[in-house]
C-alpha positions in Angstrom: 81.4 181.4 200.4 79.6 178.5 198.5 79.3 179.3 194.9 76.9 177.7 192.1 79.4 178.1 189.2 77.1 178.6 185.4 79.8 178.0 182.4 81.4 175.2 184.4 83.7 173.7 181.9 84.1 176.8 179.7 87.3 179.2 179.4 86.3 181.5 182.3 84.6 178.6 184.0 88.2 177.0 184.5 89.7 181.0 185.4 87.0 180.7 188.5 87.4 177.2 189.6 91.3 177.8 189.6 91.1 181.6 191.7 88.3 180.1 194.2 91.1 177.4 194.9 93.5 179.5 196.2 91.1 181.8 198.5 90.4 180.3 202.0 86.4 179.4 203.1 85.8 179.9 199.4 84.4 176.6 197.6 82.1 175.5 194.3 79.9 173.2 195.3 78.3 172.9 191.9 78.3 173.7 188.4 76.2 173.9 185.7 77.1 173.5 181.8 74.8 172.1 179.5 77.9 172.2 177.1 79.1 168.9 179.5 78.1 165.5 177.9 77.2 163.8 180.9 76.1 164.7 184.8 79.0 164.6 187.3 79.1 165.0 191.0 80.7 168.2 190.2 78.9 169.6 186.9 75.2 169.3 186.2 73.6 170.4 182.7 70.3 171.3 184.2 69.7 173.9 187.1 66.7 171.7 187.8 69.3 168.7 188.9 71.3 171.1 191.3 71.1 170.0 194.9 74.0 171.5 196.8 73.4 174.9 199.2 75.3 177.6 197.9 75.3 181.3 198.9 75.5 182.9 195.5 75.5 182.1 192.2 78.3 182.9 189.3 77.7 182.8 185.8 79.6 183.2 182.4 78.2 180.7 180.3 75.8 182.3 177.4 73.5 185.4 177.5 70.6 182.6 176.2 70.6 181.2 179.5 69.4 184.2 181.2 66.0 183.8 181.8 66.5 179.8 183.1 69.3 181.4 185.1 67.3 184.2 186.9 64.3 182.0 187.9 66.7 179.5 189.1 68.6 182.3 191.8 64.8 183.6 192.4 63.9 180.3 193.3 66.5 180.1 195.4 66.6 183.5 196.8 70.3 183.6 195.9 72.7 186.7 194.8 73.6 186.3 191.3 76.6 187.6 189.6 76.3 188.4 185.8 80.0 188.0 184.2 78.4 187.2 180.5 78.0 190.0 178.1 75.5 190.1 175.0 72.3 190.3 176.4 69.3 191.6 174.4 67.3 194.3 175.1 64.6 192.1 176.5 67.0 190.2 178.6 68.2 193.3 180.4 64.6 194.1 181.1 64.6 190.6 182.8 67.5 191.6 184.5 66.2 194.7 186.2 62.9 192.8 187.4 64.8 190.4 189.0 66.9 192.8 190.4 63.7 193.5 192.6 63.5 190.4 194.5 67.4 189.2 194.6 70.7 191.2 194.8 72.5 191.2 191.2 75.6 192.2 190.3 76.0 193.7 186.5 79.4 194.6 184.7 80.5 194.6 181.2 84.0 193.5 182.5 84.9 192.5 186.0 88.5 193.7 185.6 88.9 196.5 189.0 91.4 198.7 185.7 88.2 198.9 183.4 86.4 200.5 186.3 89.2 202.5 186.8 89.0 203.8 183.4 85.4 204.3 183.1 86.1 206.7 185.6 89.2 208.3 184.1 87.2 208.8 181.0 84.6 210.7 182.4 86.8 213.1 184.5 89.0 213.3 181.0 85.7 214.3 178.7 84.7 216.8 181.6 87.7 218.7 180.9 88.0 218.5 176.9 83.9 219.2 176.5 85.2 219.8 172.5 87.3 216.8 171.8 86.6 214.5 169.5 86.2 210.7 171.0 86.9 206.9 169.5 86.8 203.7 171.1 88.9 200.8 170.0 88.4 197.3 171.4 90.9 194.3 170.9 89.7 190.6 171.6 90.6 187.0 170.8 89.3 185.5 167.3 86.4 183.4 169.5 84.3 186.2 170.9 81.0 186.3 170.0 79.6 189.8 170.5 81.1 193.0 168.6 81.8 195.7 170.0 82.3 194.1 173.0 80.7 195.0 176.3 83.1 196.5 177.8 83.0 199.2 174.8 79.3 199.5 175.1 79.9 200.5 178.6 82.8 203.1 178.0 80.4 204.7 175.1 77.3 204.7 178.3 80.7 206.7 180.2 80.7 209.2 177.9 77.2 209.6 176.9 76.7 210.4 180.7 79.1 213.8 180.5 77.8 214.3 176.5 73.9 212.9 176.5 73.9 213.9 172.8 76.8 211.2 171.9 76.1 209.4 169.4 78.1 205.5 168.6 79.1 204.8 164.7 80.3 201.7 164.4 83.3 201.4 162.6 83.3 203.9 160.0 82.4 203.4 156.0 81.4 205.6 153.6 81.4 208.9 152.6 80.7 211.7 155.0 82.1 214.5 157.1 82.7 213.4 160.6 79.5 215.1 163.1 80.6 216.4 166.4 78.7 214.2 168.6 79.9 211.0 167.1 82.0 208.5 169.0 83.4 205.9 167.2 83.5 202.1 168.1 86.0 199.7 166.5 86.2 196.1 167.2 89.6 194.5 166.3 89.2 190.1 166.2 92.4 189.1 166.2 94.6 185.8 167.4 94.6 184.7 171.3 94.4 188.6 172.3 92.6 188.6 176.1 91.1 191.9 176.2 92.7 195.3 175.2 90.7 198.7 175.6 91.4 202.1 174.4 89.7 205.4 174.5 90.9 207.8 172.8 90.5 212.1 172.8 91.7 214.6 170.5 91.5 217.5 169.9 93.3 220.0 167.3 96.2 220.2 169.1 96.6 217.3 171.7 95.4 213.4 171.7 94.8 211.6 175.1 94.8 207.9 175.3 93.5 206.0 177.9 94.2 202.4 177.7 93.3 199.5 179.7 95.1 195.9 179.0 93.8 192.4 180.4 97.1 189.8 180.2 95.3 187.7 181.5 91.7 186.2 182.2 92.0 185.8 185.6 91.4 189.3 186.1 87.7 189.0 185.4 87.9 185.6 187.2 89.4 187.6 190.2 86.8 190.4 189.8 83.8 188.1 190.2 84.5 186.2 193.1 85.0 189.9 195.0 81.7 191.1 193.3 80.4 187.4 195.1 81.5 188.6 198.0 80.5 191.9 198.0 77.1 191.0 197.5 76.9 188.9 200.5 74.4 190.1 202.5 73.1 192.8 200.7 69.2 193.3 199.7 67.6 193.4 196.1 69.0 195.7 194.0 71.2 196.2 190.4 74.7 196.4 191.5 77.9 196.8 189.6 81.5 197.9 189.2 81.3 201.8 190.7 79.1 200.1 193.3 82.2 197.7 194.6 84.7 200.2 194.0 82.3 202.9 196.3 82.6 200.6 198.8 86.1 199.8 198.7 86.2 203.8 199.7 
């Protein structure tokens, strides 16, 4: 598998280049960073000065690079995986219409346990249709986007079992708590790689359902099977539930 690797140089850039080193017939050919000061023979900053063939692209560089980044895989006819979070509304609109010409691959959080827990959340909330829900997300001092992805995605877990949920986040104020709010609390803390908890209560129990990253090679490990995965498949938004469906 030849992958185009977007976010070269970054944090999760490195996480990739060192996992895809230690699978066989699995190789990036290029990568692209505009962060990088200078062209290499293995980092470009431009898509437009990529020449090697590659089989899918992988990206976790910014969520402003989207739209350069899906005319570039159009272009090349070329499965794109989407490991950056943040986008705007308008991005994931750019997203889905891409998603009509080339297979793309959509999570929040490539970690196989977060898709484990989305899952666990929604059996747990189909069993406690009265408990009360909050979401609390922990993540190094660096990251951008608050609540992070991941969280958004948990809340879109629940708000399929309760479509009236409704996200507060943080809380602040005065006010009597409404049943169909969830709460969303982002902690910014230190060198912390990724900690998610969901947490149900009701008068007389509290379930928590927690999810811990140690380390970012998780998500590193996640996107090179969610390359593979879509090897060969047709236009369409993949993500997550799709992989693990398959793994069935």
């Amino acid at each position: 598998m030849r992958i185009i690797l977007v976010g070269y140089e970054g944090h999760m850039g490195r996480e990739v280049r060192a996992s895809a080193g230690r699978l066989e017939k699995t190789e990036i050919v290029c990568g692209v960073d505009p962060m990088i000061k200078e062209d290499t023979e293995a980092c470009v900053r431009s898509f437009a000065d990529v020449r090697a063939e590659a089989d899918v692209v992988i990206d976790f560089s910014h969520h402003s690079m989207t739209r350069e980044l899906l005319d570039f895989a159009k272009a090349r006819n070329l499965p794109l995986v989407l490991a950056t979070t943040g986008q705007t509304e308008e991005e994931h609109l750019a997203i889905r219409e891409a998603a009509k010409e080339i297979p793309v691959f959509l999570a929040a959080n490539y970690s196989l346990g977060i898709a484990v827990l989305t899952d666990l959340v929604k059996r747990a909330l189909a069993l406690y249709p009265d408990a009360e829900v909050e979401i609390v997300e922990e993540h190094h001092d660096r990251k951008l986007d608050a609540p992070s992805g991941t969280a958004l995605s948990l809340f879109d877990a629940v708000k399929e079992v309760r479509p009236e949920a409704r996200a507060v986040m943080g809380r602040s104020g005065q006010g009597k708590r409404q049943p169909e709010d969830v709460g969303l609390h982002a902690i910014r803390m230190g060198n912390t790689v990724g900690k998610h908890q969901v947490i149900i209560g009701t008068q007389n129990e509290t379930l928590t359902l927690t999810h811990q990253a140690w380390s970012r090679g998780v998500f590193a490990d996640g996107s090179l099977k969610a390359a593979a995965f879509l090897m060969g498949k047709g236009p369409g938004l993949y993500d997550m539930k799709s992989l693990l469906n398959n793994a069935d």
